[in-house]
N, C-alpha and C positions, 0 to 999 in steps of 0.2 A: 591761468586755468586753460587747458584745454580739451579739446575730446578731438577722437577717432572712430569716422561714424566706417561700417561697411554698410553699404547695404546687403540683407537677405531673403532669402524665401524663409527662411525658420534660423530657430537659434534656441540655445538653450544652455541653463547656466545650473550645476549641481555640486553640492555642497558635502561632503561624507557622503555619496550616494543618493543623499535627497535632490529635488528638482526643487529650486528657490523662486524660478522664472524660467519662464517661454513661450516663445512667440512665433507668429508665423510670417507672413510677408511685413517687411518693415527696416526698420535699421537695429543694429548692433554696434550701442554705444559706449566705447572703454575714455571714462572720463579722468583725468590729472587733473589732483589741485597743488598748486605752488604756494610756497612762503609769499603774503603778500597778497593772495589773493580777497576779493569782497564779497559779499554779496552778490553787488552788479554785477559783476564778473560770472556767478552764477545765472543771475538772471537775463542777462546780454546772452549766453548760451544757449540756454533752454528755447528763448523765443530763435536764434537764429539757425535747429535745428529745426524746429517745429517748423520753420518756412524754406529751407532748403531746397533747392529744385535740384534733385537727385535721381527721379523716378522718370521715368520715359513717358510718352505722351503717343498719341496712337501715331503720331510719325515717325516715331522713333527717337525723338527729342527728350534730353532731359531738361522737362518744363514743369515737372509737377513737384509737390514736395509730399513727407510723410503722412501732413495730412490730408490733401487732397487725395491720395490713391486709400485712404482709411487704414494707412495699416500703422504697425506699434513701433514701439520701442522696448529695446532691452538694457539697462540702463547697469553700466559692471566699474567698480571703482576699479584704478589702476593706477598708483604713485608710478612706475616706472614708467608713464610716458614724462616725464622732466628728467630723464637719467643725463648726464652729463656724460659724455665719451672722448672727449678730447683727449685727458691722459690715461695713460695705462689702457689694461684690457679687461678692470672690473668698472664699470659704469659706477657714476656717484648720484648719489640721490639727494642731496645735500640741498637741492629747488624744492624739493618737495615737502609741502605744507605738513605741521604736527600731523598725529592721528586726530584729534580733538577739533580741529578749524577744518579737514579736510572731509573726518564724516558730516561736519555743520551744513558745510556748504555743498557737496554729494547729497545729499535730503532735502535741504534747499529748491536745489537742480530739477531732482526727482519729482517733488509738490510741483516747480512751477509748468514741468511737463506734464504731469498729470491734469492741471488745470488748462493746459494746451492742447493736448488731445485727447482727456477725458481719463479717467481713474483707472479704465479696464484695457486700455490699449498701452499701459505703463509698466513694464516687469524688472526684475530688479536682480541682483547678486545678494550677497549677504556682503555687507562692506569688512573689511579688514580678514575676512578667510578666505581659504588656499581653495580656491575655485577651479574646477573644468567646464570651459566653454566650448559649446559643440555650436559651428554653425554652417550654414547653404550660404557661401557668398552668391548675391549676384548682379555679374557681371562681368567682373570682379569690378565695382564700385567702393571704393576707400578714399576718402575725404578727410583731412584735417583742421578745424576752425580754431585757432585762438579767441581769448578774450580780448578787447581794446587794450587792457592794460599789459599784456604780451607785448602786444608791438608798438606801445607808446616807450614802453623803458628801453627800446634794446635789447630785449632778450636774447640770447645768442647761445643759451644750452641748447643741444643737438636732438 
C-alpha cells in the first residue's frame, strides 16, 4: 500500500459535478492498495501521515505534521499509483489489489484517520468513480510513504 501526500492550501474532489469533499489547508492524499496488502498496512499509514512533519514551523522548518498545524485531509482512492512501466508504453496495473480488498482497506484508512484527526477534518472522493481533483499545492510539497510490507518484499514496480 501506498499513498502520495501533497501538501495544500485547499483541494477539492467532484463527482458528475457534485463536490464529495473539501478542504482547506492540509494534505491531499491519493492512496494505492496492492494485491497483498492487510490491514496493518492500512493502519501503519494512517498513523504515519497523521505524524508527518511536512508543515513548516515558524523557522521555516518542516517540523510540524497535519495535526499539529490543525488542518485536514483529503483522502482520493488511486489504483494507478502500483502501475508497472517497465515494458511497453501502456502501464499495467496487474499490483493492484481486487476492487473488493482495496475499497476494505481505502475505508479502513479513512476511519483510522478520522479517529486521528477527528471526523470533521477527514474528506473523501467517492471510491471507484471518475473523479476531478482541483487542488493549491503548497510549496510544492509531495511526499511518498510506503507500507512495511512495500519494502520488506522487494517491491520493485515503478
Amino acid at each position: 500500500m501506498r499513498i502520495l501526500i501533497q501538501r495544500v492550501s485547499e483541494a477539492r474532489v467532484t463527482v458528475d459535478g457534485e463536490s464529495t469533499g473539501a478542504i482547506g489547508r492540509g494534505v491531499l492524499v491519493l492512496l494505492g492498495v496492492r494485491r497483498g496488502d492487510t490491514e496493518d498496512d492500512a493502519l501503519y499509514l494512517a498513523a504515519r501521515l497523521s505524524r508527518l512533519r511536512i508543515f513548516n514551523d515558524d523557522e521555516g522548518k518542516m517540523n510540524l505534521s497535519v495535526d499539529d498545524v490543525g488542518g485536514s485531509a483529503l483522502v482520493v482512492s488511486q489504483f494507478t499509483l502500483h502501475a508497472d512501466t517497465r515494458k511497453g508504453n501502456r502501464p499495467s496495473y496487474g499490483h493492484a489489489a481486487d476492487p473488493e480488498t482495496a475499497r476494505r482497506l481505502y475505508e479502513l484508512f479513512v476511519t483510522e484517520l478520522r479517529g486521528l484527526l477527528g471526523a470533521e477534518r477527514v474528506a473523501t472522493g467517492r471510491f471507484a468513480a471518475m473523479m476531478q481533483v482541483q487542488l493549491v499545492n503548497d510549496g510544492p510539497v509531495t511526499v511518498t510513504v510506503k507500507s512495511k510490507s512495500e519494502y520488506s518484499d522487494g517491491d520493485t514496480d515503478a
